[in-house]
C-alpha positions as YAML, in Angstrom:
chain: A
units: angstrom
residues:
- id: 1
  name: UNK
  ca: [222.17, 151.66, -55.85]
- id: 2
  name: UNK
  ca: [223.51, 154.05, -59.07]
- id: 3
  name: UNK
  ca: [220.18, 155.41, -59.79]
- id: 4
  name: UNK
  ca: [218.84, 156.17, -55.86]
- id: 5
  name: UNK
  ca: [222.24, 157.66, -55.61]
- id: 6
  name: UNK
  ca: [221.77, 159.53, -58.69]
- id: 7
  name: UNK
  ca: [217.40, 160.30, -57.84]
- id: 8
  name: UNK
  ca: [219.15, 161.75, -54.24]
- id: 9
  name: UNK
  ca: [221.82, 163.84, -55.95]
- id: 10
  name: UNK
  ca: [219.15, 165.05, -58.35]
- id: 11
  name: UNK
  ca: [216.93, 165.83, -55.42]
- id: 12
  name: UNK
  ca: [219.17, 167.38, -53.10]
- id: 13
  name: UNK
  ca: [220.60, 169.77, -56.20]
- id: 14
  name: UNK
  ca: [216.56, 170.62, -56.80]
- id: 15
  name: UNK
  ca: [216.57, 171.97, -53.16]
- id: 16
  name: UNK
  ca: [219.60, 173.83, -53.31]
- id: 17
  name: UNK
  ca: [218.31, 175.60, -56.62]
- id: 18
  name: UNK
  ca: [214.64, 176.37, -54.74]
- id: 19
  name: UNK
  ca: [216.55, 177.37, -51.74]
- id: 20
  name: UNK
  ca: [218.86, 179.89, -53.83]
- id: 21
  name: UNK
  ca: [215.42, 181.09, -55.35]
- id: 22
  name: UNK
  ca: [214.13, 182.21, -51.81]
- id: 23
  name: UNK
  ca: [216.93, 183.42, -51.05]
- id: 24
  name: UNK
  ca: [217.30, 185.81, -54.11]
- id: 25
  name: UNK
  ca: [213.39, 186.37, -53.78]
- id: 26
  name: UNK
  ca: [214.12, 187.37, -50.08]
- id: 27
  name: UNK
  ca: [216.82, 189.59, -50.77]
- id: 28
  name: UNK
  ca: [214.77, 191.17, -53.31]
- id: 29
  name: UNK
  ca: [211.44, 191.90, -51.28]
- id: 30
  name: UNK
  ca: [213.53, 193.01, -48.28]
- id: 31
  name: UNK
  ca: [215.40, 195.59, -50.85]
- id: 32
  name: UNK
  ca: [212.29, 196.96, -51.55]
- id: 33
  name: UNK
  ca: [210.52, 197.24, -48.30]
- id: 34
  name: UNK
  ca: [213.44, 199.15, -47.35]
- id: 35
  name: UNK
  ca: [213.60, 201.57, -50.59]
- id: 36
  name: UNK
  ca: [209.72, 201.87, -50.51]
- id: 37
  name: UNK
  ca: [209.40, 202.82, -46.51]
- id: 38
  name: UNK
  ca: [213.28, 203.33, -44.95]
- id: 39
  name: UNK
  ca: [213.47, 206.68, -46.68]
- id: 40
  name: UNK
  ca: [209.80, 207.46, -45.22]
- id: 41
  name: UNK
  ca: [211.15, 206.13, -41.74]
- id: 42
  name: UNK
  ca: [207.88, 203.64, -42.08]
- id: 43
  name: UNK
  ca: [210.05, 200.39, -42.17]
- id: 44
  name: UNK
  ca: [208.24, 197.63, -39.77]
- id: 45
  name: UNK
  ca: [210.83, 195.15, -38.49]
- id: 46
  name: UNK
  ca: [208.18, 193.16, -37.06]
- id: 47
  name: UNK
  ca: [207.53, 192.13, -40.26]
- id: 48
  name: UNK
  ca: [210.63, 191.74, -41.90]
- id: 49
  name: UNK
  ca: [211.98, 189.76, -39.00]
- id: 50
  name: UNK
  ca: [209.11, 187.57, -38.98]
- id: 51
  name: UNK
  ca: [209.38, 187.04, -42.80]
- id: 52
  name: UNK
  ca: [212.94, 186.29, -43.03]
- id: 53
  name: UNK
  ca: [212.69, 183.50, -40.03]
- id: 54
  name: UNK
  ca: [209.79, 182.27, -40.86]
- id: 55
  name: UNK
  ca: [209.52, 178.81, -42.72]
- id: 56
  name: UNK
  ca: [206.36, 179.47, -44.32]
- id: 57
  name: UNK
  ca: [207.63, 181.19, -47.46]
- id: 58
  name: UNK
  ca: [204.49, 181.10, -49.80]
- id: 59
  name: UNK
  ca: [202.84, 183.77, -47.51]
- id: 60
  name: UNK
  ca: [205.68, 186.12, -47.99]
- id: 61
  name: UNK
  ca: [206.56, 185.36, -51.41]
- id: 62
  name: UNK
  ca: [202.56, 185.93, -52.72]
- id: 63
  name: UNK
  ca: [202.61, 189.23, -54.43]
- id: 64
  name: UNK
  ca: [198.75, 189.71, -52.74]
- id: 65
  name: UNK
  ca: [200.01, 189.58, -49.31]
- id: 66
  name: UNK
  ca: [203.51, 191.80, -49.81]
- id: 67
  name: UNK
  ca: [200.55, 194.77, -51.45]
- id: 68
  name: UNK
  ca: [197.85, 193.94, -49.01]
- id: 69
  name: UNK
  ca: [200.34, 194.77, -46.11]
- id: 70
  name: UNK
  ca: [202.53, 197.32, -47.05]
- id: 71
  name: UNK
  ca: [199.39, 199.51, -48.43]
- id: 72
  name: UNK
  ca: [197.87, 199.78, -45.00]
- id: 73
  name: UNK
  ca: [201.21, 202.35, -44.32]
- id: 74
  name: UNK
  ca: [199.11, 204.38, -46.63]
- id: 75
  name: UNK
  ca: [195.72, 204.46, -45.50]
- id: 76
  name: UNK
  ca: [196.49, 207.57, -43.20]
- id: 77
  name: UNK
  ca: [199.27, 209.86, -42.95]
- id: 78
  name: UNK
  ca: [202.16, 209.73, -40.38]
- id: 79
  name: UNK
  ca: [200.99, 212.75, -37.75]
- id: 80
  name: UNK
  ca: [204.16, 214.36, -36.60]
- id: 81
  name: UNK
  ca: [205.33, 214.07, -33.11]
- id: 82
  name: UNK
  ca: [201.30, 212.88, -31.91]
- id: 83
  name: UNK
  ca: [200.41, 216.72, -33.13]
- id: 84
  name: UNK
  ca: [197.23, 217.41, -33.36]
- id: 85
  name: UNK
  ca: [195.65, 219.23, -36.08]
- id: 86
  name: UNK
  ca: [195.90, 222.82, -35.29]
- id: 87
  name: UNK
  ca: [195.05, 224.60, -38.98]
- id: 88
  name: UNK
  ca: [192.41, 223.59, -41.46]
- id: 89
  name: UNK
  ca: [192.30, 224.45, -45.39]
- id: 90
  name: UNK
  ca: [190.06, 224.64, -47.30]
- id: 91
  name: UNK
  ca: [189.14, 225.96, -50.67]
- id: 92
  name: UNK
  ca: [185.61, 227.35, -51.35]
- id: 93
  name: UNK
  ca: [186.46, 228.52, -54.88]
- id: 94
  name: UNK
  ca: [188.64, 225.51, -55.69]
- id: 95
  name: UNK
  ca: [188.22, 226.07, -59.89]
- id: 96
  name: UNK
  ca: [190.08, 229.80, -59.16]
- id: 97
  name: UNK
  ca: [193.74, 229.27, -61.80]
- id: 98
  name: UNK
  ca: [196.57, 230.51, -62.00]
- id: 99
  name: UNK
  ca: [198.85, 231.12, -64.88]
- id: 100
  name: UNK
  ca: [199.82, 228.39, -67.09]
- id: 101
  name: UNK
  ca: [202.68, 230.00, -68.66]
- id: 102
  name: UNK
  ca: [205.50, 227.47, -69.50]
- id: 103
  name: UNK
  ca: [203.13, 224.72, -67.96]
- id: 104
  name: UNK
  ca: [201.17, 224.46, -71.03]
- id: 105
  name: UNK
  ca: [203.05, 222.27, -73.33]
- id: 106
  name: UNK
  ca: [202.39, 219.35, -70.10]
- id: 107
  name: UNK
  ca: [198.63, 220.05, -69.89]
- id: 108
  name: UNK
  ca: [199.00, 221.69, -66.44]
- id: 109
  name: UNK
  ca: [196.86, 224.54, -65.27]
- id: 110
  name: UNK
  ca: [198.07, 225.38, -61.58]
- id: 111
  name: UNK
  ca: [195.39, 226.06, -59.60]
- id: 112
  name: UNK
  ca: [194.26, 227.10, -55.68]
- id: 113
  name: UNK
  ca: [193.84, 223.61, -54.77]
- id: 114
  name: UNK
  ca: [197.41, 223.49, -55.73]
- id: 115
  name: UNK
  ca: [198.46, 225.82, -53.61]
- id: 116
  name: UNK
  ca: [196.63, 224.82, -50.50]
- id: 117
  name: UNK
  ca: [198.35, 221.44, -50.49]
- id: 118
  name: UNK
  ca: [201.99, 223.59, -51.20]
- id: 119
  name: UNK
  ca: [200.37, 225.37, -47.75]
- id: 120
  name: UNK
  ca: [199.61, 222.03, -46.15]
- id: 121
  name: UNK
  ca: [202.98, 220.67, -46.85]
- id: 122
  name: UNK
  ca: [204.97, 223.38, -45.96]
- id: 123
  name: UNK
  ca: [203.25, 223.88, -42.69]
- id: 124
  name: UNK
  ca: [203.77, 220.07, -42.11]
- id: 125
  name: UNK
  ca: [207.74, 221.59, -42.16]
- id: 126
  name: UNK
  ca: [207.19, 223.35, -39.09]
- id: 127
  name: UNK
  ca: [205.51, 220.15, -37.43]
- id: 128
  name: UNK
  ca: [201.95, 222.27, -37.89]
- id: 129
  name: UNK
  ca: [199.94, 220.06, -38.72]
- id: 130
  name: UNK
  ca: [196.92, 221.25, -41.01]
- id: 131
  name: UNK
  ca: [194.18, 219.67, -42.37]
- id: 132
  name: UNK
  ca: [193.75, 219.92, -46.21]
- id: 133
  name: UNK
  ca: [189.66, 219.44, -47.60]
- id: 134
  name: UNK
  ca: [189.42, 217.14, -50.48]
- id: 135
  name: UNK
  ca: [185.80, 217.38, -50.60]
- id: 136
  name: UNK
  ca: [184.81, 218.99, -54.08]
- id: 137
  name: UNK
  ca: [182.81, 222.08, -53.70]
- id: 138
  name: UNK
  ca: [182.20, 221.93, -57.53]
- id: 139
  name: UNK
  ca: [180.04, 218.35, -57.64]
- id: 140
  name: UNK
  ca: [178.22, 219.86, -54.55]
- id: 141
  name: UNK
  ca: [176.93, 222.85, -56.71]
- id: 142
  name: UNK
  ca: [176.49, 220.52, -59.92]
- id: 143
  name: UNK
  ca: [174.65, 217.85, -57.23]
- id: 144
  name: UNK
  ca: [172.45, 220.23, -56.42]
- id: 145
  name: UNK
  ca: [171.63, 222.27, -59.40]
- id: 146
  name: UNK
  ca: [173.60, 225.21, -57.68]
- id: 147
  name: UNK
  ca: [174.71, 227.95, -59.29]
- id: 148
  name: UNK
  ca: [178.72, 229.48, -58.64]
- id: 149
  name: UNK
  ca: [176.71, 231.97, -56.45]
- id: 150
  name: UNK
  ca: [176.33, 229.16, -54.20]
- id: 151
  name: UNK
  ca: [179.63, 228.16, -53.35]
- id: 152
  name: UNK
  ca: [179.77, 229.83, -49.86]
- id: 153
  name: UNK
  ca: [176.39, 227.92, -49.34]
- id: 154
  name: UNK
  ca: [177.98, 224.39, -50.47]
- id: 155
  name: UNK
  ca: [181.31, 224.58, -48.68]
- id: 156
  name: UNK
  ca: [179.87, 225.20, -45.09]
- id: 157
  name: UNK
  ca: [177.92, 221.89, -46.05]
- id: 158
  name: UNK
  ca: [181.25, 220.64, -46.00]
- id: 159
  name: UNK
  ca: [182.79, 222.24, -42.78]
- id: 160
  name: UNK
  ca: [180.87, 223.19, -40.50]
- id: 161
  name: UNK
  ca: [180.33, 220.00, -38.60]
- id: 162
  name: UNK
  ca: [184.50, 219.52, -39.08]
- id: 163
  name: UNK
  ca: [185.25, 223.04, -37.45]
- id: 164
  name: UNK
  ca: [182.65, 221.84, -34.36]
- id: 165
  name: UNK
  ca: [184.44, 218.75, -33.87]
- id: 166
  name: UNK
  ca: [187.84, 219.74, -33.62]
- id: 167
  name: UNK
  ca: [189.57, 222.52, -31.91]
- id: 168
  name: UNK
  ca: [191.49, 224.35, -35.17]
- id: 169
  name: UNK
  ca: [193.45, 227.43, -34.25]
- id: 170
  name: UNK
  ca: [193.67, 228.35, -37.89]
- id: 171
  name: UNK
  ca: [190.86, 228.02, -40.42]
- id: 172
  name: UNK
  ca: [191.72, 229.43, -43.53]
- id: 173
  name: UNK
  ca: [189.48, 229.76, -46.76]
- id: 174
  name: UNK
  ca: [192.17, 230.09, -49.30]
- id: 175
  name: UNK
  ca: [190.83, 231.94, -52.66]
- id: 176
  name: UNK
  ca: [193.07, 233.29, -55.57]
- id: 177
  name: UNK
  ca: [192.60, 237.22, -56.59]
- id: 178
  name: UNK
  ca: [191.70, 238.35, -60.13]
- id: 179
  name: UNK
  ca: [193.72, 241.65, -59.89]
- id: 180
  name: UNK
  ca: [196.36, 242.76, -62.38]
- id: 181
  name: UNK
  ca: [200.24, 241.50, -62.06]
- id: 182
  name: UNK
  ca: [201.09, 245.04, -60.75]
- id: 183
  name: UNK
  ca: [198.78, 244.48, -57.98]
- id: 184
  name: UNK
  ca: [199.38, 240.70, -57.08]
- id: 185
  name: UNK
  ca: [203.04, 240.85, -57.49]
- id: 186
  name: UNK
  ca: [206.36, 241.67, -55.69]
- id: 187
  name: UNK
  ca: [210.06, 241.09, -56.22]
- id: 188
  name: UNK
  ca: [212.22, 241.09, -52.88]
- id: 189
  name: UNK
  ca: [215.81, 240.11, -52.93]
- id: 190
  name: UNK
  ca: [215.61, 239.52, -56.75]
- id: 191
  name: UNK
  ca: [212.65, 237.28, -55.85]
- id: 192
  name: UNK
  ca: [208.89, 237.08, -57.02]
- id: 193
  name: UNK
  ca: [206.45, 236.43, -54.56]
- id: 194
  name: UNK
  ca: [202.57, 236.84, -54.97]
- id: 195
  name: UNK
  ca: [200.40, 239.16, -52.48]
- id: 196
  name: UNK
  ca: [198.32, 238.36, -49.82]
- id: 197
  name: UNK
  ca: [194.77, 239.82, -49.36]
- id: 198
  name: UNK
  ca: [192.88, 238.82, -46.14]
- id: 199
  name: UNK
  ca: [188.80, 239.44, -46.81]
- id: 200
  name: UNK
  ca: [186.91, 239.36, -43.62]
- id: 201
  name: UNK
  ca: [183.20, 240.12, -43.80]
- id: 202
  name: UNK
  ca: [181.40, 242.63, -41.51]
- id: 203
  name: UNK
  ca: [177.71, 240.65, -41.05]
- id: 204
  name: UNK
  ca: [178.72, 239.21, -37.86]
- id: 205
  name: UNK
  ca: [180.18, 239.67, -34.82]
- id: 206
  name: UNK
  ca: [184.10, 239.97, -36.50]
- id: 207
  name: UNK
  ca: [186.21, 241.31, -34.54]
- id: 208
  name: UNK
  ca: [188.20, 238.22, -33.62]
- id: 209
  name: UNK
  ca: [188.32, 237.62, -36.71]
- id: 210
  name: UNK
  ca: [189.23, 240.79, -37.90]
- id: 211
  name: UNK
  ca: [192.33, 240.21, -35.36]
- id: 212
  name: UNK
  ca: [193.80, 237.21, -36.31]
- id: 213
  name: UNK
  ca: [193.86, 238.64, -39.72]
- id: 214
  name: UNK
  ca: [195.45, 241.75, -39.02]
- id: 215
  name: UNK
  ca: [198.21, 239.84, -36.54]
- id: 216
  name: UNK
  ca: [198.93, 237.60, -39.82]
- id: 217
  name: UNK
  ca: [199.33, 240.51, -41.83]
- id: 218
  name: UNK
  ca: [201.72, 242.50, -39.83]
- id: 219
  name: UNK
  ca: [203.72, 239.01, -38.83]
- id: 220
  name: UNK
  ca: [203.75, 238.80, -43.19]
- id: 221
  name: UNK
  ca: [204.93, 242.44, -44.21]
- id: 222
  name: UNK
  ca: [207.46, 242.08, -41.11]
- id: 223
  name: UNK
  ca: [209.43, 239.31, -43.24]
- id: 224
  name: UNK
  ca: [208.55, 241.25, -46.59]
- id: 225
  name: UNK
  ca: [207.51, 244.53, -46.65]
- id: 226
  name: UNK
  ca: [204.10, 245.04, -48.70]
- id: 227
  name: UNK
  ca: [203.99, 241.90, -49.45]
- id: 228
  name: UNK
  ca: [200.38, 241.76, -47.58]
- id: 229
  name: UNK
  ca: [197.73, 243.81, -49.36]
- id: 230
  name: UNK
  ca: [196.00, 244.25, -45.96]
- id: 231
  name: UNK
  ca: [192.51, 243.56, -44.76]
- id: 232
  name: UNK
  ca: [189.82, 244.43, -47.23]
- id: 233
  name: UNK
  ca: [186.18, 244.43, -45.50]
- id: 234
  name: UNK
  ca: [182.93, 243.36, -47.26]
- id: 235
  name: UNK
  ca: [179.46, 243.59, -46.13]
- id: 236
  name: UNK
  ca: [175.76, 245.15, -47.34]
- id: 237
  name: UNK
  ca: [173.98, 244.74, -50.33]
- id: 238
  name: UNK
  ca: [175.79, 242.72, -53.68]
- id: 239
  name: UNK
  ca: [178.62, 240.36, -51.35]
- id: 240
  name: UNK
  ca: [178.51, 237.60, -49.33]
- id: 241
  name: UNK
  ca: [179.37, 239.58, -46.13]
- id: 242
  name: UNK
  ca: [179.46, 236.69, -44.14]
- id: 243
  name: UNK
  ca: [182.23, 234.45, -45.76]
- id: 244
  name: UNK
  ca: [181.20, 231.21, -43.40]
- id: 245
  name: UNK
  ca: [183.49, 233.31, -41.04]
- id: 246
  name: UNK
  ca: [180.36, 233.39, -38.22]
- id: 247
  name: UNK
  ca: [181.02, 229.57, -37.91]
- id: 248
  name: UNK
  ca: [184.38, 230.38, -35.74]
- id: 249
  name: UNK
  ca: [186.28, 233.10, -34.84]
- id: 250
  name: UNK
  ca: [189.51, 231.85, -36.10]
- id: 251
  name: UNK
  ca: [188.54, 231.87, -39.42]
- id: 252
  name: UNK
  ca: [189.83, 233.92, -42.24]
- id: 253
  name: UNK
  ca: [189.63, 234.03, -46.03]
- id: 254
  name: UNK
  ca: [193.10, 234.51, -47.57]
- id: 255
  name: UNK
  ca: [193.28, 235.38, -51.38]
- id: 256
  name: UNK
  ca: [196.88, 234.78, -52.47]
- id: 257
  name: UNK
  ca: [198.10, 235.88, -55.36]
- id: 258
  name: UNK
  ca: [195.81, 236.52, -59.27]
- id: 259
  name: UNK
  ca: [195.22, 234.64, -62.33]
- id: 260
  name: UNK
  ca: [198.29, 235.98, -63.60]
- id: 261
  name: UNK
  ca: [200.80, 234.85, -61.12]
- id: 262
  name: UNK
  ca: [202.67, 231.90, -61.92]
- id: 263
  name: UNK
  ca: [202.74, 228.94, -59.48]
- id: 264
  name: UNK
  ca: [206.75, 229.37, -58.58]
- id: 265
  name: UNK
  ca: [205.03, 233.29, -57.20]
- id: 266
  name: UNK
  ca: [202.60, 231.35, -55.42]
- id: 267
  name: UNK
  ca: [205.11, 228.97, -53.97]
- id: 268
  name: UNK
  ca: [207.91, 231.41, -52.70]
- id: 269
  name: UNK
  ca: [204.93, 233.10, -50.85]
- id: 270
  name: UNK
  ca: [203.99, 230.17, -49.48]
- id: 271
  name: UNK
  ca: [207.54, 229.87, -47.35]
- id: 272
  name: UNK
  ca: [206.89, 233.06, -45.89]
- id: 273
  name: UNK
  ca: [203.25, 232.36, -45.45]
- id: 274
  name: UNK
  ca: [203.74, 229.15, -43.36]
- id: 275
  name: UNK
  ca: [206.61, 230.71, -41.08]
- id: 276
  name: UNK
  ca: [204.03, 233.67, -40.35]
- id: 277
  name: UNK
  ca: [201.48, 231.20, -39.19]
- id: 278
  name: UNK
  ca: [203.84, 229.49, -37.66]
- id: 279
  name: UNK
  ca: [205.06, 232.71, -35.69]
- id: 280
  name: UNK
  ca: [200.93, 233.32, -35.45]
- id: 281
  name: UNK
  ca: [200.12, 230.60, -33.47]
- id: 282
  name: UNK
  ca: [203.64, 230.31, -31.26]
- id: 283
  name: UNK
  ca: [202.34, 233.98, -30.59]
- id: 284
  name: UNK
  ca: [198.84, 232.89, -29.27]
- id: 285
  name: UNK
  ca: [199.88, 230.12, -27.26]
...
């Protein structure tokens, strides 16, 4: 009688100690769902409430299941407000730098890739939302034995089927200049911002084009003055004079900034850039 008294005690205090386990283990998970999505706003009560009633506890407490799940938040990016794309970046000269002053010491070289997802994000801001390439222009060229001359030739590879099949308002080829400091450069309001240059090519039917980079330009030097460079045009013999701009007539190459801006220059211009397209598109709705 002693000892199945004492084999139940000893049993019943081995349930209470695996109990206090899943509890603590529950406690623990749900803190970090919560940490890991709340502050996202991606928390999914479906399965938190079936996890915490549940009686089948191995399937929530297996570490395989818990990554499995909560990765597929991450396989695509939360659209804002069911907004469909309406800009599209891209970056044809994606090896273009930009100053590495006080970055160097981290192994950091700033570049225009950089600063089209700084574009991307802020635009996301405004609930525009803009699609960023992550194709690499550079293994295209090395793939096929292509020279830097090439790079027009390899990016349209890359968009022109994307530009078909969706209906972008914006298409922007974002480059980086290699002008002086003096030329890329202004301080407003005890702030430094870099220029923007629009390039629009004259061996096509541009005059849309043309437009949309001219209304960007004004919209730009109407928040800061001179901080747009203006609209340089580029045709005949020894340039591109085409720019992939032919493909639609939305489509603009924007060089922001030189090699010798820093990336906090390329960043303030970035605010103002965003809130022009922003303005932009309100404009042509």
């Amino acid at each position: 009688m002693s000892k199945r008294f004492r084999t139940k005690k000893h049993s019943n205090i081995k349930y209470i100690i695996i109990a206090i386990i899943v509890i603590i283990l529950l406690i623990k998970i749900t803190i970090h769902i919560i940490k890991k999505y709340y502050l996202d706003n991606i928390i999914n009560q479906e399965f938190i409430t079936e996890m915490l009633e549940t009686t089948n506890y191995n399937k929530y407490l297996d570490p395989i299941y818990i990554l499995e799940y909560t990765t597929n938040y991450k396989e695509t990016e939360p659209t804002i407000n069911n907004i469909e794309p309406s800009v599209y970046i891209y970056t044809t000269h994606e090896t273009e730098n930009y100053s590495s002053n006080s970055l160097e010491a981290y192994n950091i070289t700033p570049n225009i890739k950089l600063a089209a997802s700084i574009l991307k994000d802020k635009l996301n801001d405004y609930n525009i939302i803009a699609d960023l390439e992550t194709t690499s222009i550079t293994d295209i060229l090395k793939n096929n034995n292509w020279s830097y001359g090439y790079s027009y030739i390899a990016s349209r590879q890359v968009i022109e089927d994307k530009i078909h099949n969706n209906n972008y308002r914006l298409i922007i080829d974002l480059h980086r200049d290699s002008s002086s400091i003096n030329k890329t450069q202004i301080t407003y309001n005890n702030t430094n911002y870099a220029k923007v240059l629009f390039v629009i090519g004259t061996e096509y039917n541009y005059d849309n084009n043309y437009n949309v980079a001219n209304k960007l330009s004004n919209i730009l030097n109407n928040k800061i003055p001179e901080i747009s460079r203006g609209i340089i045009t580029k045709g005949g013999e020894g340039v591109n004079g085409i720019y992939n701009q032919d493909i639609n007539p939305n489509m603009i190459l924007i060089e922001v900034g030189g090699s010798y801006n820093n990336i906090e220059d390329i960043n303030n211009t970035m605010d103002i850039l965003a809130i022009s397209i922003k303005e932009y598109l309100e404009g042509e709705q």
